[in-house]
matplotlib code that plots the C-alpha trace (Angstrom):
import matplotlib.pyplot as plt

x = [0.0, 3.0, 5.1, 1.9, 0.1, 4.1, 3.6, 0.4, 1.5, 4.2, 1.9, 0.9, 4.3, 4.4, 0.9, 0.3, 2.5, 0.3, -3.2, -4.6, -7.7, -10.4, -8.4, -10.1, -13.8, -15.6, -17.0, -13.5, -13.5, -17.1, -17.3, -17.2, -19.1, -23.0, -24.3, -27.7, -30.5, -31.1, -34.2, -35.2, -35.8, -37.6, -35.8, -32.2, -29.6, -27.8, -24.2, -21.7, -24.1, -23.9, -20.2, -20.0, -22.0, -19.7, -16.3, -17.7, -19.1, -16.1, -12.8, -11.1, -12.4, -11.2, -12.5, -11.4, -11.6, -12.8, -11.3, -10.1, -6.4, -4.6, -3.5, -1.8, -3.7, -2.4, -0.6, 0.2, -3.3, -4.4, -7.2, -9.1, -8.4, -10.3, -8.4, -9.1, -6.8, -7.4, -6.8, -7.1, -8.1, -7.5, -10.1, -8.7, -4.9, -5.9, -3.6, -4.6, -2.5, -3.1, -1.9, 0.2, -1.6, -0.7, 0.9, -1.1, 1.3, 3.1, -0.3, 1.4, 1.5, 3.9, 7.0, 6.5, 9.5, 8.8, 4.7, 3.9, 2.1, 2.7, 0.6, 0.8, -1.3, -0.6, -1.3, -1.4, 1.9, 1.2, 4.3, 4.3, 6.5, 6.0, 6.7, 8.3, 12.0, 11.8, 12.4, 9.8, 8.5, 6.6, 4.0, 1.0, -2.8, -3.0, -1.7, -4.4, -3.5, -2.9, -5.3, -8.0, -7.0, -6.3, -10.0, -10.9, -10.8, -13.5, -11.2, -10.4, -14.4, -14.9, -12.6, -14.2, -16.1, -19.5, -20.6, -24.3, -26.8, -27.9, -30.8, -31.5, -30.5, -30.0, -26.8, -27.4, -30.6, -29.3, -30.6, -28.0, -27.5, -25.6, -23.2, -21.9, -18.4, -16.2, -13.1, -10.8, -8.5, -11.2, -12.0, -15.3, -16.9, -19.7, -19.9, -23.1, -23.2, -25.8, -28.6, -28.5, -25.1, -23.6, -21.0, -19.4, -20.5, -19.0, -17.0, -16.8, -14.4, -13.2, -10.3, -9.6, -6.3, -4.9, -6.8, -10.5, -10.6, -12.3, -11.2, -12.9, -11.6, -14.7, -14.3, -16.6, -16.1, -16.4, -14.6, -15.3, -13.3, -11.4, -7.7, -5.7, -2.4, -0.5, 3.0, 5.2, 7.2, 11.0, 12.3, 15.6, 15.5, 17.2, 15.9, 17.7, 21.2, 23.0, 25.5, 29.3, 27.5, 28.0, 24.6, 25.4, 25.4, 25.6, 29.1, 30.0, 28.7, 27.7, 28.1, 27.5, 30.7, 29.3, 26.5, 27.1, 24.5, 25.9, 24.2, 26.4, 26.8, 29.2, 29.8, 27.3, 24.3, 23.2, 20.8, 16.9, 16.2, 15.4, 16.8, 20.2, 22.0, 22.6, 26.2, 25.7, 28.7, 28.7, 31.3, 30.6, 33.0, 33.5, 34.2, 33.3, 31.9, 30.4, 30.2, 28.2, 26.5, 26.9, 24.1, 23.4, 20.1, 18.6, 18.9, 16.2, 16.4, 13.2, 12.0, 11.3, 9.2, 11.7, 9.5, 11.6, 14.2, 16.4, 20.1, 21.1, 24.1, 25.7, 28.9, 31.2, 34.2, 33.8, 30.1, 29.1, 29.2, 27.8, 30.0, 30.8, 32.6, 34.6, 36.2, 38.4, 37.3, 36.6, 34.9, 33.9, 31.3, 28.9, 25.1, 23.6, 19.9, 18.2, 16.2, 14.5, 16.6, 15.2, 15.3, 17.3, 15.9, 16.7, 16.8, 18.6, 17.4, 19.0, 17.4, 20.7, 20.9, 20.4, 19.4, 17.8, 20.0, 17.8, 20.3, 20.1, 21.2, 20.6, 22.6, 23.4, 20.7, 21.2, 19.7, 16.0, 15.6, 18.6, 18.6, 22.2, 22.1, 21.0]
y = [0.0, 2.4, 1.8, 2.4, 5.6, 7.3, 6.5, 8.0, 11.6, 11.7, 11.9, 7.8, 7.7, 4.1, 3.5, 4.6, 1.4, -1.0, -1.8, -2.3, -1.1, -3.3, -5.4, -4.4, -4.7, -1.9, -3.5, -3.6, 0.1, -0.1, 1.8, -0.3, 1.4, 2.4, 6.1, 5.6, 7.7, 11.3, 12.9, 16.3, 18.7, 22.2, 23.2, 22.5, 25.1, 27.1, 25.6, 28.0, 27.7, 24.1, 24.1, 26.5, 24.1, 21.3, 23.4, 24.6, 21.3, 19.3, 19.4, 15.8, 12.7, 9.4, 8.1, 4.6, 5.0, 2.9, 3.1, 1.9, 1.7, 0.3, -3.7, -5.8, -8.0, -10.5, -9.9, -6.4, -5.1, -2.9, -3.6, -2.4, -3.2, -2.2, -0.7, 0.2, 2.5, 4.2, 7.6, 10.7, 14.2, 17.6, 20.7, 23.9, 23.3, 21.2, 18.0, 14.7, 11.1, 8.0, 4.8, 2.7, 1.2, -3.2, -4.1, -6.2, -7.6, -9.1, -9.4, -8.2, -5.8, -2.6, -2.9, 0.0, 1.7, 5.2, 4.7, 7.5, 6.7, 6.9, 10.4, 13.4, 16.8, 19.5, 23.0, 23.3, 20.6, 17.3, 14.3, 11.3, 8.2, 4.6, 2.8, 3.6, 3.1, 5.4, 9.2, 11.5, 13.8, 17.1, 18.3, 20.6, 20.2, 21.7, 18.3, 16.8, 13.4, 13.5, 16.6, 13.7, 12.6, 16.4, 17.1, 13.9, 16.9, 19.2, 21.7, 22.5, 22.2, 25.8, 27.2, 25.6, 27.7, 27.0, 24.5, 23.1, 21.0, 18.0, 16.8, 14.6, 10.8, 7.9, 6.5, 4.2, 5.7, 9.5, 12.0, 13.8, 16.7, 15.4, 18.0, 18.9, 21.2, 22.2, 23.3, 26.2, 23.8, 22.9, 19.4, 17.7, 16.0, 14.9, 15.0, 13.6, 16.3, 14.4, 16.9, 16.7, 17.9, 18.9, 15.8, 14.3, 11.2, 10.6, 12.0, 10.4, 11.6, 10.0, 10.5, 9.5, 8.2, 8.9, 5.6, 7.5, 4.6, 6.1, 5.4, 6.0, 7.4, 7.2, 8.5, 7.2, 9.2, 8.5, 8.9, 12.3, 14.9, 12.5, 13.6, 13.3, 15.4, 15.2, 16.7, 17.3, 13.9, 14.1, 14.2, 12.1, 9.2, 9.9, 6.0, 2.8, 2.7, 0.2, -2.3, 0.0, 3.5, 5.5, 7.3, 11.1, 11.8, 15.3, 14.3, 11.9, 8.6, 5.2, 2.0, -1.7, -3.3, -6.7, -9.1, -12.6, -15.8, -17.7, -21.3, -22.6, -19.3, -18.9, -21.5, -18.9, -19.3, -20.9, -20.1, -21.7, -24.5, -23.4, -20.1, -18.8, -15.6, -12.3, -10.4, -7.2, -5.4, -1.9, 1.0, 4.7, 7.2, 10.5, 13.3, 16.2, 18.9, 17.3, 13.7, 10.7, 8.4, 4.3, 1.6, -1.7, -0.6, 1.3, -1.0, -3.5, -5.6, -6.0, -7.8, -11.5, -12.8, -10.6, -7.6, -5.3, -8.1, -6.8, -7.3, -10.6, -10.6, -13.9, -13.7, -12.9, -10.3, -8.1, -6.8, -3.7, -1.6, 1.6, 4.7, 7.8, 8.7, 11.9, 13.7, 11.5, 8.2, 5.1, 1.8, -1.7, -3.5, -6.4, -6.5, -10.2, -10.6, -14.2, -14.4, -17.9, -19.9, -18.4, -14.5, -12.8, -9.3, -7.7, -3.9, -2.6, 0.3, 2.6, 5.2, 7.5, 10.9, 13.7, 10.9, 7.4, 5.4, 2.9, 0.3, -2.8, -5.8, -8.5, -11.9, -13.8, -15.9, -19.9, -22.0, -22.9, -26.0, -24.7, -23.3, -21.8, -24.5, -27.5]
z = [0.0, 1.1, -2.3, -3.9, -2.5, -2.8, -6.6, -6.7, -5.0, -7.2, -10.2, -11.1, -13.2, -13.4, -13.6, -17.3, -18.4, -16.6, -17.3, -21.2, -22.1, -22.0, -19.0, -16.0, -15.0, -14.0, -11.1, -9.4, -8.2, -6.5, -3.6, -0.3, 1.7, -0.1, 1.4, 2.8, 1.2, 0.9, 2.0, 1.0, 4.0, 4.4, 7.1, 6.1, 8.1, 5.5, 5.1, 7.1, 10.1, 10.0, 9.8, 12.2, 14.9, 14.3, 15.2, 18.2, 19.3, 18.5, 19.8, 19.0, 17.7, 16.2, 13.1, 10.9, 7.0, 4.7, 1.3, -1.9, -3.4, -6.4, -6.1, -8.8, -10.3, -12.9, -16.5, -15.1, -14.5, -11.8, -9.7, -6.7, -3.3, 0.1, 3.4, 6.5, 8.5, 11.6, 12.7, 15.2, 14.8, 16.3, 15.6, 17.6, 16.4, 13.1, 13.0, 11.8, 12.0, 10.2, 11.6, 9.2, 6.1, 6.2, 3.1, 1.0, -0.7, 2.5, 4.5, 7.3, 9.8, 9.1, 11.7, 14.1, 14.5, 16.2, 17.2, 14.8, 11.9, 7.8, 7.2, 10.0, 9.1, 11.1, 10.2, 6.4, 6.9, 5.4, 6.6, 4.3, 4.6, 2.2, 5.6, 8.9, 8.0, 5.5, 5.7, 6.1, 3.1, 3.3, 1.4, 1.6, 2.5, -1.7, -3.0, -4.9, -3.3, 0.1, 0.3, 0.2, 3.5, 4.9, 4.4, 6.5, 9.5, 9.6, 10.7, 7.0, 5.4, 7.0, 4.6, 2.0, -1.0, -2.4, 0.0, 0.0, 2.2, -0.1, 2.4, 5.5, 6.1, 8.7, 10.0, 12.3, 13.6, 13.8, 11.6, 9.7, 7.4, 4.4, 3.2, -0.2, 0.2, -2.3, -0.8, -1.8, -3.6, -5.7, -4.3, -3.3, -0.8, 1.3, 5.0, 7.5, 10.5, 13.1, 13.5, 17.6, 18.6, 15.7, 15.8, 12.5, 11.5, 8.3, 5.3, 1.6, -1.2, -4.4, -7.0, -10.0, -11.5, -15.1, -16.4, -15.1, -12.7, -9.5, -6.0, -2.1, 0.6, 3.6, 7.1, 10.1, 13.3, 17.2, 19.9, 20.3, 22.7, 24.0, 24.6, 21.7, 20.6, 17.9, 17.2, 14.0, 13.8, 14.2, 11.2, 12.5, 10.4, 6.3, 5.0, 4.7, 4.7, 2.7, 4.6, 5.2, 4.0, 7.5, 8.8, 9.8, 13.7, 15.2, 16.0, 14.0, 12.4, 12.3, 10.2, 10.2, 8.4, 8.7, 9.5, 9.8, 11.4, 14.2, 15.1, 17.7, 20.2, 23.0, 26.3, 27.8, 25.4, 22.8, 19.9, 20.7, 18.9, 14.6, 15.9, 15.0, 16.5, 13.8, 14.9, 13.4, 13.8, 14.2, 14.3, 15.9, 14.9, 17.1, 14.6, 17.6, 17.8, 20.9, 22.3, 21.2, 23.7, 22.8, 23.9, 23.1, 24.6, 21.8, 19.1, 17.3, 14.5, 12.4, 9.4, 8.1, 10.9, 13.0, 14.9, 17.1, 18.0, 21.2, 22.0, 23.9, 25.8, 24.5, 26.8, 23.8, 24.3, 21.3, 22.4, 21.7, 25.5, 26.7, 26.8, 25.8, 23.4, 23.0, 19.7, 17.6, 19.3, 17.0, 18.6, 17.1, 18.7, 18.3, 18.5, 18.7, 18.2, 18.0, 15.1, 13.5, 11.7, 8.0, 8.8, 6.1, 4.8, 8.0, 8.9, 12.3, 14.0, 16.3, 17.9, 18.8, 19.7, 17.1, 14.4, 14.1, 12.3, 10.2, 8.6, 6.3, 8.0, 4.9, 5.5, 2.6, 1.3, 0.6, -1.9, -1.2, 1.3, 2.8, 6.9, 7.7, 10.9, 9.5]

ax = plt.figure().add_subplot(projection="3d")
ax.plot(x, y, z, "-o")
ax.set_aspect("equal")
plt.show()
């Protein structure tokens, strides 16, 4: 989903190659979630006041979407997937997080490297990653893309221009005023405001790609002023660095050298049965101004089956040990994670000081049927 949605907002360049004519049904990009029916009503508030109602009757609220993306489909066509994703809201300071999308094509759960999510609004500043280990990128709540998911909080529909109140209708039991806004950027979308208290209830927007195939996005809220905050994320981690390219410090750097399995361990411990230990070797280099702080502590090793994997202390002399170091000091030292015995396409991350060093940690792969301990 992450690889995907970065090719859409950077303008579906890959997408015009795939897909014949003719190829995909219709029927594939349906929207998931049917609105109920619209009622005409003679005593429909006039927009602004409506909008008006829900700002000063919300503060917070949580909402999950329902939506539809792009998923391959076979001999290179692209189909239509649905996604849920759930997120949180701020009105007075507008802010907005989504929680990681899952990727389809893994069917597994994104690693969770920080506890921030994969899109952070706030202000008119828009934070996008493809998945947690990647940097993040900025954009604006004026990108036709990711403004889809910006308008999910009311906060922005006041600034919206020619706005209109289609009628009345039921979600789960409530009446609501069903909302028609076109926003200053040109965009529409509909949004239920529950006739009682003014709370949101839901919002529906679609897009459509360069091949006219339209797409979802819907928002169901609850949760309401409950506390939430939501901050700018750090913007520490610069993406994946390749095994022996150094990651920038304040002070210096970091590398990892070389990774290597170990299935026999030390007279200390031993790997688990089908496990084997990883030695990542890494090396911190003190180039000043200041001082850099060393700890086994903060690092994890994610990836094939692996899921925030902490160090072991394995007995071995050449473990990496906390300390600080001070201009022109150089240290080697060894992190050792137990992993199962088939993890490969590994990633370590180190939360450090000034920067989050995010770090491939791939060991060599052996021919199929083959386990490194066997």
């Amino acid at each position: 989903m992450r690889i995907l949605l970065a090719a859409l907002a950077t303008g579906f360049i890959w997408l015009a190659a795939a897909c014949s004519p003719g190829q995909v049904s219709p029927s594939e990009f349906r929207q998931p979630l049917p609105e109920p029916p619209v009622h005409e009503a003679a005593n429909a508030p006039v927009p602004s006041r409506l909008l008006s109602g829900l700002l000063s009757s919300v503060q917070t609220a949580q909402f999950r979407i329902v939506g539809t993306e792009m998923a391959p489909g076979p001999q290179g066509q692209i189909r239509s997937t649905v996604y849920h994703v759930d997120g949180a809201l701020t009105i007075k300071t507008p802010a907005l997080e989504l929680q990681p999308w899952n990727d389809p094509m893994t069917a597994g759960p994104e690693a969770d490297i920080d506890g921030r999510g994969d899109f952070v609004m706030v202000g008119s500043d828009i934070f996008v990653r493809p998945n947690t280990f990647n940097e993040w990128q900025t954009t604006n709540t004026s990108d036709p893309y990711w403004g889809v998911f910006a308008d999910i909080n009311p906060a922005l529909w006041q600034e919206g221009g020619t706005s209109r109140v289609l009628g009345e209708a039921s979600i789960d039991g409530s009446l609501s005023w069903v909302v028609q806004v076109n926003n200053r950027f040109g965009r529409q979308f509909k949004a239920w405001i529950r006739e009682k208290d003014s709370y949101p209830l839901r919002y529906t927007a679609s897009w459509v790609n360069v091949k006219g195939m339209t797409f979802y996005t819907n928002a169901i809220y609850a949760g309401f002023n409950s506390a939430v905050y939501i901050s700018s994320p750090e913007m520490l981690n610069h993406g994946v660095a390749n095994p022996g390219a150094p990651v920038a410090l304040p002070s210096g750097s970091v590398t990892i050298p070389d990774v290597e399995f170990d299935c026999t361990g030390t007279s200390s411990r031993r790997p688990a049965p089908h496990n084997k230990f990883v030695v990542v070797t890494v090396v911190f280099l003190d180039t000043g101004p200041g001082q850099i702080s060393v700890s086994p502590d903060v690092w994890r090793l994610y990836g094939d089956g692996v899921d925030a994997a902490v160090p072991i202390d394995d007995g071995r002399p050449a473990l990496l040990r906390t300390q600080i170091l001070r201009p022109g000091d150089r240290i080697s030292g060894a992190l050792v994670f137990e992993v199962p015995e088939d993890a490969y396409q590994l990633v370590a991350v180190g939360h450090l000081v000034g920067a989050t060093a995010v770090m491939g940690a791939g060991l060599p792969m052996l021919p199929n049927g083959t386990l490194p301990c066997s």
